[in-house]
N, C-alpha and C positions, 0 to 999 in steps of 0.2 A: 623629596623636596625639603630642604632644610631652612627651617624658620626661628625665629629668635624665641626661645625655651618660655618665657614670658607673655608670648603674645597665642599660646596655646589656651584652650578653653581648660578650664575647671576639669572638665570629664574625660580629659585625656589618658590616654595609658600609659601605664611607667614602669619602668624596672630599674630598681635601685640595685648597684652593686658598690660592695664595700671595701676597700682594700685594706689590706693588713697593716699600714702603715701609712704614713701622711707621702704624699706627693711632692717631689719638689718643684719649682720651678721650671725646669726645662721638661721634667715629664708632662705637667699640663699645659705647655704648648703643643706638646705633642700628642695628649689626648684630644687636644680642642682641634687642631688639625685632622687628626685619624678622625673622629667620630664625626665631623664638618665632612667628613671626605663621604664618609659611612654612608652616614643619613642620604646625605645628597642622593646617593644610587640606590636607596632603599628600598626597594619595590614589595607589590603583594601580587603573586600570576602577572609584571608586565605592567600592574599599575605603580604609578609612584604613591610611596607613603609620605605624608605631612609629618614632621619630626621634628624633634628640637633635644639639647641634652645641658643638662648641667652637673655643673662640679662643685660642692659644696662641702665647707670646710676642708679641703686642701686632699680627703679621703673617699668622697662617695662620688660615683659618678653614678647619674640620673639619664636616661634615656627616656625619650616621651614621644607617642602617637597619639596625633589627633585623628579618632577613630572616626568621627563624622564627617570626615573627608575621604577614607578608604579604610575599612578592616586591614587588621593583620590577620595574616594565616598563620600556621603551625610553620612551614617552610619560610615566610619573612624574622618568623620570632628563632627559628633558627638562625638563620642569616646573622643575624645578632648577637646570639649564644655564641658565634664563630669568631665574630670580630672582636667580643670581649677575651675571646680564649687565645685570637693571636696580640691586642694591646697586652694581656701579660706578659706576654714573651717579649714584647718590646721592652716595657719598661719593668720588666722583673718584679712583680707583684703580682698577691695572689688578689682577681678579684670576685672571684664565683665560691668562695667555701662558705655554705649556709651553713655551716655548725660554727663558725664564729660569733659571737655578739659583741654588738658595739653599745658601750653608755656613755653617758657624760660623770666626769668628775671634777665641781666645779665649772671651768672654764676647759678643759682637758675631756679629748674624746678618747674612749679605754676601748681598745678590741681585742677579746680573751676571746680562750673555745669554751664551748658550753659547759664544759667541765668545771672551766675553772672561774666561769659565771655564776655557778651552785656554787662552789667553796666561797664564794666569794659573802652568796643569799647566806648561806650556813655561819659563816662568820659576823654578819651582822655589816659588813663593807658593801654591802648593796639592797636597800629598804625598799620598801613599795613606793619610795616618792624618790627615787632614783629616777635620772632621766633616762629613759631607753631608746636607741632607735628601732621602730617597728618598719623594717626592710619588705615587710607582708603587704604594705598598703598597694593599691592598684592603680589608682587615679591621683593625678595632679591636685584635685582638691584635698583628696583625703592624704594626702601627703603635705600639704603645706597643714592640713587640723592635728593628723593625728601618726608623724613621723615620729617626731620630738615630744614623746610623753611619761608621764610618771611610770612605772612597771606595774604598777597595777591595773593601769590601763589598758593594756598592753597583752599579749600572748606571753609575756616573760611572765605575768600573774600569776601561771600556773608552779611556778619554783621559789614563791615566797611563803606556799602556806605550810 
């Protein structure tokens, strides 16, 4: 059952995935069609899942269950792994490599591999008060607290000291 990404509680579940590149236009009508289409048929064993998804900043798309209406299983959270694995193929992006990281610079979101995240900390081009996004959080609240935070904050802490 697909619902307006907004009107989901705080303790919702989320999986954030990041694409290598900014979206244009016509590909986010077409993710907002594809994952509107998704959700809708969502199910856990036969039940419908409560869902909603957002696109933010032009590169991440946000997938959310509202868990106090129906658990996800292992096989619905598949289900999902599936359909982000066929939108890349739609729209030619990658959106599942977790050895990417994404921060802000300035106004500008930067997505390097983790390699070149370290060269980046080694160089002194990415501080502990660097914005990072933490892709790790799990819930809707803790995604709107603690998505967009300094690196120190963060799991990336561990490649500044």
């Amino acid at each position: 059952m697909l619902v307006e990404y907004n009107t989901l509680p705080e303790n919702s579940r989320v999986w954030i995935y990041q694409s290598d590149r900014e979206f244009s236009q016509e590909e986010k009508e077409i993710i907002t069609e594809e994952a509107g289409k998704f959700i809708e048929a969502w199910t856990r064993h036969g039940d419908h899942l409560k869902g909603g998804f957002e696109i933010k900043y032009n590169q991440f798309l946000i997938l959310a269950v509202d868990e106090s209406f129906a658990n996800v299983s292992g096989c619905s959270i598949d289900a999902s792994v599936r359909f982000v694995q066929k939108l890349e193929n739609v729209i030619s992006a990658d959106l599942m490599n977790k050895l990417n990281v994404s921060f802000k610079e300035e106004q500008n979101i930067n997505i390097v591999s983790l390699s070149a995240f370290q060269n980046f900390v080694k160089a002194g081009k990415i501080t502990s008060e660097t914005i990072v996004f933490n892709n790790m959080v799990q819930t809707k609240g803790d995604l709107r607290k603690r998505w967009e935070v300094p690196a120190k904050d963060s799991w990336h802490q561990r490649f500044l000291d």
